[in-house]
NUROFI-268200 format. One line per field, with one value per residue (C-alpha): residue number from 1; residue in one letter; x, y, z. Coordinates in steps of 0.001 Angstrom, whole numbers, plus 500000, padded with zeros to 6 digits. Example, Ala and Ser with C-alpha at 12.3 -4.5 7.8 and 13.67 -1.06 7.14 Angstrom:
<recs>
nr = (1 2)
rest = (a s)
x = (512300 513670)
y = (495500 498940)
z = (507800 507140)
</recs>
This chain:
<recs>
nr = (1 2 3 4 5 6 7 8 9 10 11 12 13 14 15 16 17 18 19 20 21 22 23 24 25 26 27 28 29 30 31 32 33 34 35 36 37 38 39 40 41 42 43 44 45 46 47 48 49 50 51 52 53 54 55 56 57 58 59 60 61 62 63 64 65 66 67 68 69 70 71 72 73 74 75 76 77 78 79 80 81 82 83 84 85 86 87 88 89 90 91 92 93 94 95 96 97 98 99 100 101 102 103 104 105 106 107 108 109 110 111 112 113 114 115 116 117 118 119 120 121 122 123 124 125 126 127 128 129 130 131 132 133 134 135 136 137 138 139 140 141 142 143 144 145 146 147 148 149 150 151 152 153 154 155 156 157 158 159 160 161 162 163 164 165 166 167 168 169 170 171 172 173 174 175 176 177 178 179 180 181 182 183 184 185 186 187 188 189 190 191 192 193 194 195 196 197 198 199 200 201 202 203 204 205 206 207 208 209 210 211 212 213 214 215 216 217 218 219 220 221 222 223 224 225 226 227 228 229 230 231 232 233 234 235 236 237 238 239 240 241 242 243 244 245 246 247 248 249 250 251 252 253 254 255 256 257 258 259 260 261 262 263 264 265 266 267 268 269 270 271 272 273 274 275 276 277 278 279 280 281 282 283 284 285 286 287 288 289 290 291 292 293 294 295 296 297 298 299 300 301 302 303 304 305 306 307 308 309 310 311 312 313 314 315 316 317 318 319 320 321 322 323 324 325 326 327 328 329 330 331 332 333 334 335 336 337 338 339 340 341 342 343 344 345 346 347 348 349 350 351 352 353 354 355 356 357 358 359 360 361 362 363 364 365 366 367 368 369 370 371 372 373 374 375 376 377 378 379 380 381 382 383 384 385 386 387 388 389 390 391 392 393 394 395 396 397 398 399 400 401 402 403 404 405 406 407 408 409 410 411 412 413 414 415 416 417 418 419 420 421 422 423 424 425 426 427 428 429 430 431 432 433 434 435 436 437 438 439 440 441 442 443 444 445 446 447 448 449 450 451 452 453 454 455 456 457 458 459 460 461 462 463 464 465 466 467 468 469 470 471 472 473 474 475 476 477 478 479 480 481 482 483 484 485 486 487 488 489 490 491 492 493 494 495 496 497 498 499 500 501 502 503 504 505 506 507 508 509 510 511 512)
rest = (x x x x x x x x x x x x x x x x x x x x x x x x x x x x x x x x x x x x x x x x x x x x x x x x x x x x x x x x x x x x x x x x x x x x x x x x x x x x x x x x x x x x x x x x x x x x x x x x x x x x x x x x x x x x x x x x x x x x x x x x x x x x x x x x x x x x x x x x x x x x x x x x x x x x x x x x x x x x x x x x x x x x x x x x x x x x x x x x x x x x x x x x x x x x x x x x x x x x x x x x x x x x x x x x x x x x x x x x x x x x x x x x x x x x x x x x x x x x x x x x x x x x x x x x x x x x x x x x x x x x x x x x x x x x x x x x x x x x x x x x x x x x x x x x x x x x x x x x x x x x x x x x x x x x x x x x x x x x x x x x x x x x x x x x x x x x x x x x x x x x x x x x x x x x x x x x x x x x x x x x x x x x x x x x x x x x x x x x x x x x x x x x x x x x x x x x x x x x x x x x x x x x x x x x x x x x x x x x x x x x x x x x x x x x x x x x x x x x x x x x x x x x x x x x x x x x x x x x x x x x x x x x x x x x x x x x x x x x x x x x x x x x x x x x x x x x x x x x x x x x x x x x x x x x x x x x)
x = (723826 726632 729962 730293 733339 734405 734201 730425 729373 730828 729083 725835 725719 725092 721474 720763 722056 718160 717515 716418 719109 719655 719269 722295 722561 719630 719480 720841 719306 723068 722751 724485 726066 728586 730851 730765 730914 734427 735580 735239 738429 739888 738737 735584 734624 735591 733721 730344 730781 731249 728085 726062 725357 726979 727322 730654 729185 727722 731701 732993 730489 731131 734919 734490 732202 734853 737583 735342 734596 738320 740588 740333 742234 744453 745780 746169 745000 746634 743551 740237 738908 735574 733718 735563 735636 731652 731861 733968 732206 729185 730448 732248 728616 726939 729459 728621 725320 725592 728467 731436 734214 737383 739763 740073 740040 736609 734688 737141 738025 741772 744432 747508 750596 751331 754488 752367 751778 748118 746753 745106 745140 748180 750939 752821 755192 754321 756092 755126 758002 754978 751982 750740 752385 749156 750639 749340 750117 749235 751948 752178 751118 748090 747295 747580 744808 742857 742746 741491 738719 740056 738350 740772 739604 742720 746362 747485 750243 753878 757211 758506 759732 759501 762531 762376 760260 757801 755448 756027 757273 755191 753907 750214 751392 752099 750104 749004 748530 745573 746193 747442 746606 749921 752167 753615 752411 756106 756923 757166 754239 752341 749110 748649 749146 746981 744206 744182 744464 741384 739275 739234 739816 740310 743758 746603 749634 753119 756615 759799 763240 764109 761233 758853 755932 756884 757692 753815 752429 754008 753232 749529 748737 748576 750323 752576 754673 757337 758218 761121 762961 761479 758742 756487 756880 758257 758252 756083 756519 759047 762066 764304 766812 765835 768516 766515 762824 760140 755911 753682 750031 749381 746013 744636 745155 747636 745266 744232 748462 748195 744798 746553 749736 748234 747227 750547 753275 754651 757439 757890 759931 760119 761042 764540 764164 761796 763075 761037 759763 757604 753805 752408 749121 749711 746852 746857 750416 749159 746710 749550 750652 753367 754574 757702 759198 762612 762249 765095 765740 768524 769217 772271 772046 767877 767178 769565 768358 764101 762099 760611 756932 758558 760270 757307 755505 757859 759145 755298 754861 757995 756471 753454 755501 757005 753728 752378 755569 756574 759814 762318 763435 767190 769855 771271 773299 772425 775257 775932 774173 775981 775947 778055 776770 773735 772473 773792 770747 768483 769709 770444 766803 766558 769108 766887 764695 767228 768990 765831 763490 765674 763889 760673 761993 760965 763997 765141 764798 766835 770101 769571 769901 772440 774466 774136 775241 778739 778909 781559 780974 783393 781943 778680 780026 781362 778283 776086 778822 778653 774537 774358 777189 774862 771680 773463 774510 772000 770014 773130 771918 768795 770440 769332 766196 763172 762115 763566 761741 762763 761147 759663 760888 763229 760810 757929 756422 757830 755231 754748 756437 759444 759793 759288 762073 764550 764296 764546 767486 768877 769201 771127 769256 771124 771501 771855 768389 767406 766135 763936 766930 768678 766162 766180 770060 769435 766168 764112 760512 759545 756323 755353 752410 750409 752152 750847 750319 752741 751220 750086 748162 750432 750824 753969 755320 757205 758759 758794 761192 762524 764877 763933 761173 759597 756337 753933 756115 756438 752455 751961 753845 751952 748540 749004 750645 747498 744825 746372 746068 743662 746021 744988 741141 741388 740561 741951 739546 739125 735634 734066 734739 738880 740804 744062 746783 748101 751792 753807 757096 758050 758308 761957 762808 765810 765392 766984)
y = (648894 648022 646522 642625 641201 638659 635740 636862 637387 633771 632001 634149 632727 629184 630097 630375 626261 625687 628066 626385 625149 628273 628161 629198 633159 633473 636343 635616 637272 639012 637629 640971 644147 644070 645566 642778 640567 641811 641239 637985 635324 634302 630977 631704 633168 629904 627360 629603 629280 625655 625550 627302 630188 633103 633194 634012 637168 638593 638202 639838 642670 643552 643581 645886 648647 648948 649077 652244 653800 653325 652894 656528 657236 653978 654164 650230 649295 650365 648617 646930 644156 644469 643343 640236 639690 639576 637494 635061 635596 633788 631276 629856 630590 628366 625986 625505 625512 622234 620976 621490 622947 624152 624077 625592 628668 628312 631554 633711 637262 637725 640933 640328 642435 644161 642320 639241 638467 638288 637333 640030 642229 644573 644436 647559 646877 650247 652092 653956 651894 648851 651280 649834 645703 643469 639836 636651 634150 633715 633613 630367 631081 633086 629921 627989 630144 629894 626196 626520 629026 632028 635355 637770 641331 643222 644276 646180 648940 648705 650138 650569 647581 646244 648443 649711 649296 652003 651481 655635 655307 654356 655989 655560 657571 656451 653620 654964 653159 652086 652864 655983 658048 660126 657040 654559 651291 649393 647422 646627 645056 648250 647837 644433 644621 648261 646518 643112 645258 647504 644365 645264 641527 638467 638174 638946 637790 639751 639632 639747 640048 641677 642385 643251 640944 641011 645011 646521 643318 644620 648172 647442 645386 641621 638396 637876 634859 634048 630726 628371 630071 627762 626535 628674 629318 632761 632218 635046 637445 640626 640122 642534 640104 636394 634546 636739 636861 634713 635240 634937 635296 638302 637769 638801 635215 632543 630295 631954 632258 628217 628025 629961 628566 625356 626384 628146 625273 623282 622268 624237 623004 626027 628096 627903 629012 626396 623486 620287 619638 616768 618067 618686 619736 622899 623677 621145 621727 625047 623218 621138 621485 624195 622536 621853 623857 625192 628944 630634 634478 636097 639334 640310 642557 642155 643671 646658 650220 649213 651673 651972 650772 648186 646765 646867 644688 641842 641729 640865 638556 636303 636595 634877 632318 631084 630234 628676 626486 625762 626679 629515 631378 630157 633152 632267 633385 633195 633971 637158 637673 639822 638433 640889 642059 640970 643729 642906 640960 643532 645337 642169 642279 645728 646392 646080 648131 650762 651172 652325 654138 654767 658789 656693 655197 656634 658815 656741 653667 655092 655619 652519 650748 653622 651918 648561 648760 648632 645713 643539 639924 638470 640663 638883 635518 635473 637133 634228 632104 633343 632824 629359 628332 630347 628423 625113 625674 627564 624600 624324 627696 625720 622702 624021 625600 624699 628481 632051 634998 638704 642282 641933 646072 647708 651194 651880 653594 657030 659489 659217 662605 661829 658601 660464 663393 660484 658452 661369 662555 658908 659319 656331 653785 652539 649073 648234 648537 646035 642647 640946 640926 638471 635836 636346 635401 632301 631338 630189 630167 633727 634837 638045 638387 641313 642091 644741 648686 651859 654233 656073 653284 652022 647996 646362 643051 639483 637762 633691 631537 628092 626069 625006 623966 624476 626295 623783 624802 628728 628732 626586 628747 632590 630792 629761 632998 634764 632523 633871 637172 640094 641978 640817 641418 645225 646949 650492 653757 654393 656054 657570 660649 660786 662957 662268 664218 666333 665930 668710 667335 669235 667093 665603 662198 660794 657489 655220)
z = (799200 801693 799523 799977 800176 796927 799786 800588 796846 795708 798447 797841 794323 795826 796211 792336 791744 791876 788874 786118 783217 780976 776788 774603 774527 776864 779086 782567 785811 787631 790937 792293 791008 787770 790463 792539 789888 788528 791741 791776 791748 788491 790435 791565 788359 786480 789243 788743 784620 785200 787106 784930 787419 786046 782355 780322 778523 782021 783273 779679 780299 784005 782934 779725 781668 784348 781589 780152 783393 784998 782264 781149 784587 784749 781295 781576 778007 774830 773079 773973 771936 773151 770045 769841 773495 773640 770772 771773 775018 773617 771541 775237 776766 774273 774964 778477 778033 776073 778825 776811 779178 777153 780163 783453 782277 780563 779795 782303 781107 781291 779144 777520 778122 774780 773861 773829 770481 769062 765868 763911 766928 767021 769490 770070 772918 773584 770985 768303 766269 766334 766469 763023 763845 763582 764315 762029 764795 768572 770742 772148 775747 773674 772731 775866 777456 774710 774748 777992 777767 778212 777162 775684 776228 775036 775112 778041 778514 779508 779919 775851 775196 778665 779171 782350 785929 785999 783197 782938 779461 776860 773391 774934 777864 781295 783560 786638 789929 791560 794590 794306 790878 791403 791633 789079 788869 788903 785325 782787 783225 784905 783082 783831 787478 787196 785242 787810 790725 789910 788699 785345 784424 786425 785651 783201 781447 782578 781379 783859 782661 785881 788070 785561 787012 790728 790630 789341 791408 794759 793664 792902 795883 793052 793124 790205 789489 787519 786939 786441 783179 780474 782125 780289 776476 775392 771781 770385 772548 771765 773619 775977 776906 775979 777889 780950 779468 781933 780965 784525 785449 787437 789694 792549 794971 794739 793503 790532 789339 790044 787816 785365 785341 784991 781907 780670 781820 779161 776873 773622 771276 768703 771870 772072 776217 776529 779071 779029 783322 783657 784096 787529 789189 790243 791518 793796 794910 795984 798730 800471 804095 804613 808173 808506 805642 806040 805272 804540 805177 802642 804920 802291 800522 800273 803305 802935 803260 803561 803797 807359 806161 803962 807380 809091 806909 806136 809749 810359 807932 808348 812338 810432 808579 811287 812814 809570 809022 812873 812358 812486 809948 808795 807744 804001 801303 797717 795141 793248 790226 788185 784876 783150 779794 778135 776346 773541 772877 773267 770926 768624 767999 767871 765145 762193 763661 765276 762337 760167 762770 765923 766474 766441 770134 773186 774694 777366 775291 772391 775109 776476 772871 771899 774878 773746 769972 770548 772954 772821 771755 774288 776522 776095 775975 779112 780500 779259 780788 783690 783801 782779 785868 788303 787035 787197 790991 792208 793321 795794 798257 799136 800935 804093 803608 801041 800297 800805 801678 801067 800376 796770 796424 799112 798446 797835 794070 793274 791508 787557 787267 789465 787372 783559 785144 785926 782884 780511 782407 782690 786528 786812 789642 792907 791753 795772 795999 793703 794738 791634 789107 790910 790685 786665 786489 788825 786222 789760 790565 792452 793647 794746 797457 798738 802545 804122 803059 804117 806291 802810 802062 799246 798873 800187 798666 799757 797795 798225 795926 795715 793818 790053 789359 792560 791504 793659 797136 796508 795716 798640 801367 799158 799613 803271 804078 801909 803728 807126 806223 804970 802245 799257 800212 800159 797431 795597 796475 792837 792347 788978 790278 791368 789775 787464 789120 785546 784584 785680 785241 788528 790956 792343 794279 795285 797042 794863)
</recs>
């Protein structure tokens, strides 16, 4: 059967409106393969729920037998809830028969990062220090989804601790890409952009305290978002560095991270982060006109030693901006964002834990918290100083322009071995060569869109941002530049069949 594209298979679905109405828990004729079905948009997906045309537990099911056919080579869940997934899978089902919608969200099967907390499901932050920790609450933005209609279908690997940008080390063994079985995946938030990326859910939830959504989503080809720092609750979620810590939707358009964000936004007042932003439509934001915006392009230091492919790509697509917006792209500067020292909360919550179980750490994780113990409290002051008069001025860089655009990642994904060699030897990284981190320190909305693909057919990333609170006008510019485009159709060559490359801890490389 030739492969339909997820455009073709949504508008093939129209046909069944004239079925008739279905029963509660009645079995539903698939209009098309389960493969095609996973593919689907987080939107799509919820629109054909809503209309009673595909039900919640056929969605739940073509998501859990990819999980058990591709997850064995991905490594992108730590655990699968697939018992309570169907279940809860029904109950939503049932729901819509009878024309009760939850939310936006309603009957869609989404993953959880595993620093998310979950109640009665365990949350590891992939270390064997939490391999037994079974929260008794939801995290907040756990419950946000849920409220909406969300299907939970499990926890998903990461970097330990979110504590580093390759998703290599973990207890539960590295995440592997996609794309490329050799390669990492980016992180901290590898398996959710690994598990999004090979349609293993609709969409997940990722954590970025310096690149840990955008990284894995330009790695694995995704869109990942992180918003205005507060605008989504972190409360619940294991820290790395909370005055850094944003929680994103990772999808596969820019109008599924607008559905989803939707659903996440919103003032917390138990979350200390939390900032209260007047509610906004999102979603609707996303559909607005991009003429006329001011785009901005910060050449320094972004833009500094690219890799050729990398080049390539976002020299094309700001080509295509400028088409979409009618106007040229403006050079600007944004400020340095070098906070100083702020791991000293890391390790502030980690000193409990540390203290009592520190061989239970993964190597690299153990120096980095070995590095942080002795920090220096004025040290850290002055560092968190030095944050908050960044994020009060920052707003001041985009009096010329609306939106900047940059590379998302300066290189592309070294191979999981290269990446377990470094961090075991604590090869120390080229901080030059870093772009995400920045827009942590300045607390600002950044997206990260699929751009193109290196001549080895590994994804490329740009990265759109805008002041505070900007969400609706960097998911405006993504979904234009995403409608004018083909990237973020193309799918990973994954087959039953590949093979997982074996660890050989050989392999060297020295780009950054």
């Amino acid at each position: 059967m030739p492969t339909l594209t997820r455009r073709a298979f949504a508008a093939s679905l129209v046909t069944v409106a004239a079925a008739p109405r279905l029963v509660a828990r009645q079995a539903i004729v698939r209009p098309a393969a389960a493969t095609e079905l996973a593919w689907l948009s987080l939107a799509d997906a919820a629109a054909l729920v809503r209309s009673r045309k595909v039900s919640p537990v056929e969605l739940t099911a073509a998501c859990l037998d990819r999980i058990a056919t591709y997850d064995p080579k991905l490594n992108a869940f730590i655990t699968v809830t697939r018992e309570a997934a169907l279940a809860q899978a029904k109950v939503l089902e049932t729901e819509a028969v009878a024309g009760r919608f939850r939310g936006p969200l309603h009957g869609v099967p989404v993953a959880l990062k595993d620093n998310i907390d979950t109640a009665g499901v365990r949350t590891t932050a992939a270390s064997a220090v939490f391999d037994d920790r079974v929260p008794k609450e939801d995290a907040e933005v756990v419950r946000r989804l849920t409220a909406a209609g969300a299907v939970m279908l499990g926890k998903l690997n990461l970097h330990e601790f979110a504590n580093g940008g390759t998703s290599a080390t973990s207890y539960y063994g590295p995440v592997r890409n996609p794309w490329a079985l050799d390669r990492n995946p980016g992180g901290s938030s590898g398996g959710s952009a690994a598990a999004v990326a090979a349609a293993l859910c609709y969409g997940a939830l990722g954590t970025d305290t310096g690149g840990s959504i955008r990284t894995p989503s330009s790695y694995c080809g995704i869109v990942g978002l992180k918003p205005t720092y507060g605008l989504v609750s972190i409360r619940g979620i294991v820290p790395l560095v909370l005055s850094l810590d944003h929680c994103g939707p990772m999808t596969r358009t820019v109008g599924d991270a607008a559905l989803m964000l939707q659903a996440l936004a919103g003032y917390d007042r138990l979350d200390i982060a939390s900032v209260e932003h007047a509610a906004e439509d999102y979603v609707s934001a996303a559909r607005q006109s991009v003429k006329g915006l001011r785009v901005g392009v910060a050449r320094v230091p972004f833009f500094d030693h690219l890799d050729t492919d990398v080049a390539r790509a976002v020299d094309a697509a700001l080509t295509t901006i400028a088409t979409l917006t009618g106007t040229s792209p403006r050079e600007v500067v944004l400020p340095s964002a070098a906070p100083g020292s702020l791991g000293a909360e890391m390790y502030a919550y980690h000193e409990p834990l540390f203290t009592r179980m520190a061989q239970r750490y993964q190597i690299p994780t153990r120096r980095n918290l070995n590095g942080d113990r002795d920090a220096r409290a004025a040290d850290y002051i002055r560092g968190h100083w030095t944050v908050e008069l960044i994020r009060r001025t920052i707003d001041d860089s985009f009096a010329d322009v609306d939106l900047v655009v940059l590379p998302t990642r300066r290189r592309t994904p070294r191979t999981v071995d290269a990446a377990l060699q470094r961090e075991e030897k604590d090869v120390p990284r080229n901080p030059e060569l870093e772009n995400t981190g920045h827009f942590n320190v300045y607390g600002i909305p950044a997206i990260s869109v699929p751009c193109g693909f290196t001549t080895a057919g590994l994804p490329v990333g740009l990265m759109i941002a805008g002041p505070r609170f900007s969400e609706g006008r960097v998911l405006a510019l993504a979904r234009a530049y995403e409608a004018a485009t083909d990237w973020h159709t193309r799918r990973p060559a994954l087959s039953p069949d590949t093979p997982v490359p074996p660890l050989k801890r050989t392999e060297s490389d020295d780009r950054d």
